[in-house]
Backbone as JSON Lines, residues from 0, in Angstrom:
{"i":0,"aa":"X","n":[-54.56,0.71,79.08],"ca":[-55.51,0.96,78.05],"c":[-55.18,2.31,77.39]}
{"i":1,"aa":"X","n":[-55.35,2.12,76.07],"ca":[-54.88,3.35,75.57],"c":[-56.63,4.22,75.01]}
{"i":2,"aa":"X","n":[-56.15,6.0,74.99],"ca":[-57.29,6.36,74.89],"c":[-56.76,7.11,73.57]}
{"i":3,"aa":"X","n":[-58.05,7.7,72.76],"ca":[-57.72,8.04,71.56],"c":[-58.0,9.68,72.06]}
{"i":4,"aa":"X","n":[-57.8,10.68,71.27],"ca":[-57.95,12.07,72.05],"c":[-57.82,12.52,70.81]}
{"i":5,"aa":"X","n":[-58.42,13.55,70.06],"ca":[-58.47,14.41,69.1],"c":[-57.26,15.92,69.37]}
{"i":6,"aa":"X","n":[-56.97,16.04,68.29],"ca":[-56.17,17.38,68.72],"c":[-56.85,18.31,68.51]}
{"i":7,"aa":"X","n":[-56.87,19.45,69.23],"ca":[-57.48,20.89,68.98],"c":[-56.57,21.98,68.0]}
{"i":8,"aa":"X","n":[-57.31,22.18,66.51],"ca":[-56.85,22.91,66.08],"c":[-56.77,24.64,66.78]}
{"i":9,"aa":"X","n":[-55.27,25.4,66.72],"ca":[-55.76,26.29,67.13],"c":[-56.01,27.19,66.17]}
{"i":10,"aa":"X","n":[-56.44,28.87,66.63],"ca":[-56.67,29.66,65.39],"c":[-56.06,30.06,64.71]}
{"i":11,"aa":"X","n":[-54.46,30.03,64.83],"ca":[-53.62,30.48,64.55],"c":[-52.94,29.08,63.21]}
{"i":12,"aa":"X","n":[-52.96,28.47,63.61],"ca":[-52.67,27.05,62.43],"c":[-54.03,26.87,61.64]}
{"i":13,"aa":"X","n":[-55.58,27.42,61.8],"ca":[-56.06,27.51,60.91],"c":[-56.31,28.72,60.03]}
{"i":14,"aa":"X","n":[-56.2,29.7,60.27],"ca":[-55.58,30.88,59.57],"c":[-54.93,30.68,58.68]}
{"i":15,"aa":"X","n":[-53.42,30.0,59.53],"ca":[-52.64,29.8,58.04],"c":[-52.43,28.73,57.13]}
{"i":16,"aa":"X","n":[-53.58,27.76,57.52],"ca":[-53.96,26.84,56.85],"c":[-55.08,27.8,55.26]}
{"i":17,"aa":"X","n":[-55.83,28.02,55.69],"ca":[-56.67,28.66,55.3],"c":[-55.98,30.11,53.86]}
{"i":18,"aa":"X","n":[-55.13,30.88,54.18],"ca":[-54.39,31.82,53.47],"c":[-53.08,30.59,52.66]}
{"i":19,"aa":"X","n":[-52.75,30.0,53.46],"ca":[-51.88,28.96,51.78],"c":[-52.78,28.44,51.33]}
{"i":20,"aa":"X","n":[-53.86,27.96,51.23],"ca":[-55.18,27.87,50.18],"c":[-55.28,29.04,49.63]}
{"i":21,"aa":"X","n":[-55.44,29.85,50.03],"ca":[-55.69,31.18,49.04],"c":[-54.33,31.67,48.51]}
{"i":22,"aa":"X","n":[-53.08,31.51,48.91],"ca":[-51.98,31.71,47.85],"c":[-51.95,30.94,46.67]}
{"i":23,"aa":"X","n":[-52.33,30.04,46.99],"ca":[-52.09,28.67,45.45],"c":[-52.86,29.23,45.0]}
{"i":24,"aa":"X","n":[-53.95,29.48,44.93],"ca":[-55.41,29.72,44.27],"c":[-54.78,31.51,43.62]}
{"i":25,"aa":"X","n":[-54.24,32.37,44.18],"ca":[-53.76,33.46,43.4],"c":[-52.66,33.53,42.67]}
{"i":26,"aa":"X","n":[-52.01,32.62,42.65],"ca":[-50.5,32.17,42.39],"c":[-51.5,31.26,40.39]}
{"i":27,"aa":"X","n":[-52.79,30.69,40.92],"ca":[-52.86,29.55,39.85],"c":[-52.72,30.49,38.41]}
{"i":28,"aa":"X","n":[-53.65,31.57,38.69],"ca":[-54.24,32.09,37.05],"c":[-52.62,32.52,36.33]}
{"i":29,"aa":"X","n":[-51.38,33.05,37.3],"ca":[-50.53,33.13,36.01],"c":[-50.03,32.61,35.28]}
{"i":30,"aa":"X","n":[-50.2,31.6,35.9],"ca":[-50.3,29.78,34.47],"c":[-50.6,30.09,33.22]}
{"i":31,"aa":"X","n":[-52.45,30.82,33.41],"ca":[-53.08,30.53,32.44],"c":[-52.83,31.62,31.19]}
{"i":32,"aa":"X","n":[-52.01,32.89,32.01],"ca":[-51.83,34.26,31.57],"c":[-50.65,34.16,30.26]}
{"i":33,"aa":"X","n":[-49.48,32.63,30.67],"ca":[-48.46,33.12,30.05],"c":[-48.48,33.11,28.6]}
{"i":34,"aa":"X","n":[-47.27,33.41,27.92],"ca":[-46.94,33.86,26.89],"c":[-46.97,32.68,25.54]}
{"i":35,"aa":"X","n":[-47.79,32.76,24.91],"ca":[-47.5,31.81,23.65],"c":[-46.59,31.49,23.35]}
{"i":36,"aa":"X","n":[-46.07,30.21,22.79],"ca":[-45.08,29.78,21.94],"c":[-45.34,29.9,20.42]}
{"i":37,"aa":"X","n":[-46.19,30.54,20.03],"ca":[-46.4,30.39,18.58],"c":[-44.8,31.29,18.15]}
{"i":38,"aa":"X","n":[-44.39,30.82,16.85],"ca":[-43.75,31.85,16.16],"c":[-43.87,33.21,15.46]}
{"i":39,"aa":"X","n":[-43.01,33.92,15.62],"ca":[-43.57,35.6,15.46],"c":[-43.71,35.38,13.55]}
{"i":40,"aa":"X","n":[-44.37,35.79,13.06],"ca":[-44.72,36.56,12.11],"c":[-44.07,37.69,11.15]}
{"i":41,"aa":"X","n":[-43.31,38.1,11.79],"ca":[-42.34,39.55,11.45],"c":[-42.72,40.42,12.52]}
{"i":42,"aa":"X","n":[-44.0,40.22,12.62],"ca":[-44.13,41.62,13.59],"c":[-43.66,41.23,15.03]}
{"i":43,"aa":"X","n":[-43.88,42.33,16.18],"ca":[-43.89,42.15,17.38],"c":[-42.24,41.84,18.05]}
{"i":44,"aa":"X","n":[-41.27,42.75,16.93],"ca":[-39.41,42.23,17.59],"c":[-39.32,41.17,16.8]}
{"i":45,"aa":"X","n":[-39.6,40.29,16.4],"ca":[-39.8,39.1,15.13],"c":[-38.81,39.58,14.1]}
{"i":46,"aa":"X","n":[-38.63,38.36,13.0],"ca":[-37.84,38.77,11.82],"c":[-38.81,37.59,10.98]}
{"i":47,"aa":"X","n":[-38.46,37.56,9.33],"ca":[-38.38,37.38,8.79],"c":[-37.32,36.59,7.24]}
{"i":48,"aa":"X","n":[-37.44,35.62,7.33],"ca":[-36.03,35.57,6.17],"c":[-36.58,34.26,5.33]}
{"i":49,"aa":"X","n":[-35.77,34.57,3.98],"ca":[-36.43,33.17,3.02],"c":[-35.33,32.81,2.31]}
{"i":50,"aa":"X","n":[-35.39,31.67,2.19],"ca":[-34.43,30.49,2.3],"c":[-34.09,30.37,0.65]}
{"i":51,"aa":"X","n":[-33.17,30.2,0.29],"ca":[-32.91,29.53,-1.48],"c":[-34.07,28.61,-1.43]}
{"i":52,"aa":"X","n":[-34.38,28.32,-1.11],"ca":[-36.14,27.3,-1.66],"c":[-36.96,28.49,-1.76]}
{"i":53,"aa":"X","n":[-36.77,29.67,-1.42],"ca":[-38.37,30.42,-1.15],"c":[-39.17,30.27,0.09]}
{"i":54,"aa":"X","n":[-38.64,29.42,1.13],"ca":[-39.54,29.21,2.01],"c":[-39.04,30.3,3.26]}
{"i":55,"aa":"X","n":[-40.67,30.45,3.74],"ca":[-40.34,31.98,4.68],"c":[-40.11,31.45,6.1]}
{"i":56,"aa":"X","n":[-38.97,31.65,6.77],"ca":[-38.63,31.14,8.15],"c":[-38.66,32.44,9.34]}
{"i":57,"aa":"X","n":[-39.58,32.46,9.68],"ca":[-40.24,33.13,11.09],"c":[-39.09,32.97,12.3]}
{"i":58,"aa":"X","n":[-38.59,34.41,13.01],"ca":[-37.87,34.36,13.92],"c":[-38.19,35.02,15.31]}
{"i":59,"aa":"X","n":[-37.8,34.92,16.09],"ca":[-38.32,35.09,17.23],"c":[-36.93,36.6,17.85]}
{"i":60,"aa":"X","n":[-37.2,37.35,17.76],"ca":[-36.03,38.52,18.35],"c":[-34.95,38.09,18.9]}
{"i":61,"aa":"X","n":[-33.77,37.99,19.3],"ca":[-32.77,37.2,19.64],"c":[-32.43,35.93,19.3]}
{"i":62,"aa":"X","n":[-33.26,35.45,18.22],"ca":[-33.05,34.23,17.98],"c":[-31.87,33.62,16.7]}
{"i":63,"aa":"X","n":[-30.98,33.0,17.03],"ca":[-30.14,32.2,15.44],"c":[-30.38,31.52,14.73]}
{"i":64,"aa":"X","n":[-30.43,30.89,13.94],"ca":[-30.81,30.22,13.03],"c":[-30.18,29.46,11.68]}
{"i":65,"aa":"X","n":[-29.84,27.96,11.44],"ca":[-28.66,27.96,11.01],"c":[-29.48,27.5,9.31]}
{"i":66,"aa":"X","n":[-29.39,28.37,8.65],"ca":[-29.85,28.04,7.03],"c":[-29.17,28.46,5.64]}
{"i":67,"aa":"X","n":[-29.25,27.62,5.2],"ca":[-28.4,26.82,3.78],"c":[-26.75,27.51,4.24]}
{"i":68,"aa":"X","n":[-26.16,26.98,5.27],"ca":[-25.14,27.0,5.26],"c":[-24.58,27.79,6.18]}
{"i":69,"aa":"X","n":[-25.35,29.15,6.82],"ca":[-25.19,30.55,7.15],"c":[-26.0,30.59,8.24]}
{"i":70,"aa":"X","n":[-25.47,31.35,9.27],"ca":[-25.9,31.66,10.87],"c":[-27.29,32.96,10.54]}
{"i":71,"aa":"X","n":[-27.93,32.83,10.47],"ca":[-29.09,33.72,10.16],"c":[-29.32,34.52,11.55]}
{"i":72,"aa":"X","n":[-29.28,35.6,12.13],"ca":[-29.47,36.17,13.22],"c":[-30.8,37.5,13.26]}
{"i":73,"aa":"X","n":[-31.84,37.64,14.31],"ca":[-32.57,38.55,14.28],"c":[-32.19,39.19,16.06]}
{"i":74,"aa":"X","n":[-31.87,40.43,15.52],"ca":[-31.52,41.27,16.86],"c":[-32.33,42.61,16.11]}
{"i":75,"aa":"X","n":[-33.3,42.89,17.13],"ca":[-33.88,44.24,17.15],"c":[-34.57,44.56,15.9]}
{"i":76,"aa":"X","n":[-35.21,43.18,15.2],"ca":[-36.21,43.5,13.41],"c":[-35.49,43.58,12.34]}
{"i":77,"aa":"X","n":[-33.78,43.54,13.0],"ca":[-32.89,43.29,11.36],"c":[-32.31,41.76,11.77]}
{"i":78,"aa":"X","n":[-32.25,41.36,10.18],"ca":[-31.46,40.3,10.12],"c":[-29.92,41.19,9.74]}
{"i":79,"aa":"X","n":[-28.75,39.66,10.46],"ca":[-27.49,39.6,10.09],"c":[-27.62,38.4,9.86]}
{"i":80,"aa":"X","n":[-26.9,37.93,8.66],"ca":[-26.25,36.47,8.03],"c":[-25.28,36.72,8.39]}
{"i":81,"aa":"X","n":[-24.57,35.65,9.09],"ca":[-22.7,35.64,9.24],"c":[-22.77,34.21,8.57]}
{"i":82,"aa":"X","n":[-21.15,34.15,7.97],"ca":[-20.95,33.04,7.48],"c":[-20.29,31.93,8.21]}
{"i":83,"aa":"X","n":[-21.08,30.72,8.74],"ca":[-20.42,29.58,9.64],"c":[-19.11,29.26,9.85]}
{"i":84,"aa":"X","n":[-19.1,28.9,10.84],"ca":[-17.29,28.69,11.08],"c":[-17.41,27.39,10.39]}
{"i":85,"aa":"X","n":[-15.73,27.1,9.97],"ca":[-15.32,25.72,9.68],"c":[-15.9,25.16,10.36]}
{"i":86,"aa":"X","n":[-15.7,23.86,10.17],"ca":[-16.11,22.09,10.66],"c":[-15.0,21.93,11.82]}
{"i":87,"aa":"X","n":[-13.89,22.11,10.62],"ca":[-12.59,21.95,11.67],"c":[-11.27,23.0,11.26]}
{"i":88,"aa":"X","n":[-11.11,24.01,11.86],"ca":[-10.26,24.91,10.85],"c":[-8.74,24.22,12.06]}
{"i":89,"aa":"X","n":[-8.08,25.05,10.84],"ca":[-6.22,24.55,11.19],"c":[-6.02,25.28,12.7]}
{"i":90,"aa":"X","n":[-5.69,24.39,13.36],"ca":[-5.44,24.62,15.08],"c":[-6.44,24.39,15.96]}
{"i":91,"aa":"X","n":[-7.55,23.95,15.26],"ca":[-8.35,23.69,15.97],"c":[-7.94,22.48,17.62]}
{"i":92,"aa":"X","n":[-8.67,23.03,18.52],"ca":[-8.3,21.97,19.65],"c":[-8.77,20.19,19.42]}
{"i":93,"aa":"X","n":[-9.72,20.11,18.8],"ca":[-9.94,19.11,18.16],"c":[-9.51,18.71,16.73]}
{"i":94,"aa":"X","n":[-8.89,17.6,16.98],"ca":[-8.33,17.29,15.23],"c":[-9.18,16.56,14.73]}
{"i":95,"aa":"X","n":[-9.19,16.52,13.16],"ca":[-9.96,15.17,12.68],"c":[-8.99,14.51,12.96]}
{"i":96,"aa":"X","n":[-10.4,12.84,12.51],"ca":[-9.68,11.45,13.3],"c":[-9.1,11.4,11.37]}
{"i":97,"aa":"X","n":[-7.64,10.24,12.62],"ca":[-6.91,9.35,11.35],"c":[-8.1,8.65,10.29]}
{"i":98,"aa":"X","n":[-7.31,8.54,9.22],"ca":[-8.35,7.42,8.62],"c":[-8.51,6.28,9.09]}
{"i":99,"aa":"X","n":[-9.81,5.43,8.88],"ca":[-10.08,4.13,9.2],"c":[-10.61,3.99,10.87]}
{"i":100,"aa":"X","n":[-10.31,5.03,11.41],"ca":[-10.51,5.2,13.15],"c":[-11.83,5.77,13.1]}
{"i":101,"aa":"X","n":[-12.66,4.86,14.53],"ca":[-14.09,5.23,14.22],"c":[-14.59,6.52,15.02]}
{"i":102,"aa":"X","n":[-15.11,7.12,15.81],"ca":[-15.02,8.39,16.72],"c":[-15.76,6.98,18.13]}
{"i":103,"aa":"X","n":[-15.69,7.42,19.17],"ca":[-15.7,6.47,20.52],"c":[-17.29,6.33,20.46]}
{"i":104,"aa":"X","n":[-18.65,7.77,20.31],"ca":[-19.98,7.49,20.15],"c":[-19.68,6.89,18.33]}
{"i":105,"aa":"X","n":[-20.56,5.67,18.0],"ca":[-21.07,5.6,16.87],"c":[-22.27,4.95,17.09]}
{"i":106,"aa":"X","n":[-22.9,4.66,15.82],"ca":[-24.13,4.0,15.49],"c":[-24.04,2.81,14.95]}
{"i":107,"aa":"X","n":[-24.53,1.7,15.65],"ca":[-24.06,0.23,15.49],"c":[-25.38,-0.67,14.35]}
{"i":108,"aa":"X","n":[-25.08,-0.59,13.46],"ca":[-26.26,-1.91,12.99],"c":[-27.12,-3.18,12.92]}
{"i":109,"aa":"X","n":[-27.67,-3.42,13.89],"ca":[-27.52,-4.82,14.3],"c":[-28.31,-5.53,13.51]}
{"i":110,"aa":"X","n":[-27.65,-6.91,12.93],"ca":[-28.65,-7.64,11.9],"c":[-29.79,-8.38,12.68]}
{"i":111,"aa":"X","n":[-30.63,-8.99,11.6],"ca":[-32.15,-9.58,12.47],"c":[-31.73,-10.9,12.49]}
């Protein structure tokens, strides 16, 4: 016959039962603390820059940015524009494909 028997917690496994409840629980609020994703404004290490349309594109301090053509960069509240590399310049390790050859990913059309 089998008997059923309870285990005795001791004080020592409820202690630290008890304190990893209270780590999660101090660990939770820096969740709630972190940092927005909104985009900067100009201010706050932020940049600023506007586009041949006029439209104003908000940057985030270290951030690149690739517009009308040109690598837009904000390091430290200044912009640098550098001008994009080729597509494919001469020596490149990649060649363009022959004509008529499709590249190995394409996009297939399938009729209904």
């Amino acid at each position: 016959m089998t008997t059923s028997t309870t285990r005795k917690v001791t004080g020592f496994k409820y202690a630290a039962t008890i304190l990893g409840a209270f780590a999660v629980l101090a660990v939770a609020p820096a969740t709630a603390f972190a940092a927005d994703n909104e985009p900067t404004t100009g201010g706050g290490g932020g940049c600023t820059h506007t586009d041949s349309n006029g439209d104003t594109i908000p940057m985030d301090d270290g951030q690149d940015v690739f517009v009308d053509g040109k690598i837009v960069s904000c390091r430290g509240g200044k912009i640098t524009i550098t001008t994009a590399p080729k597509k494919n310049p001469a020596g490149s390790v990649r060649p363009s494909l022959p004509g008529g050859k499709l590249p190995v990913l394409a996009q297939v059309q399938l009729q209904p």
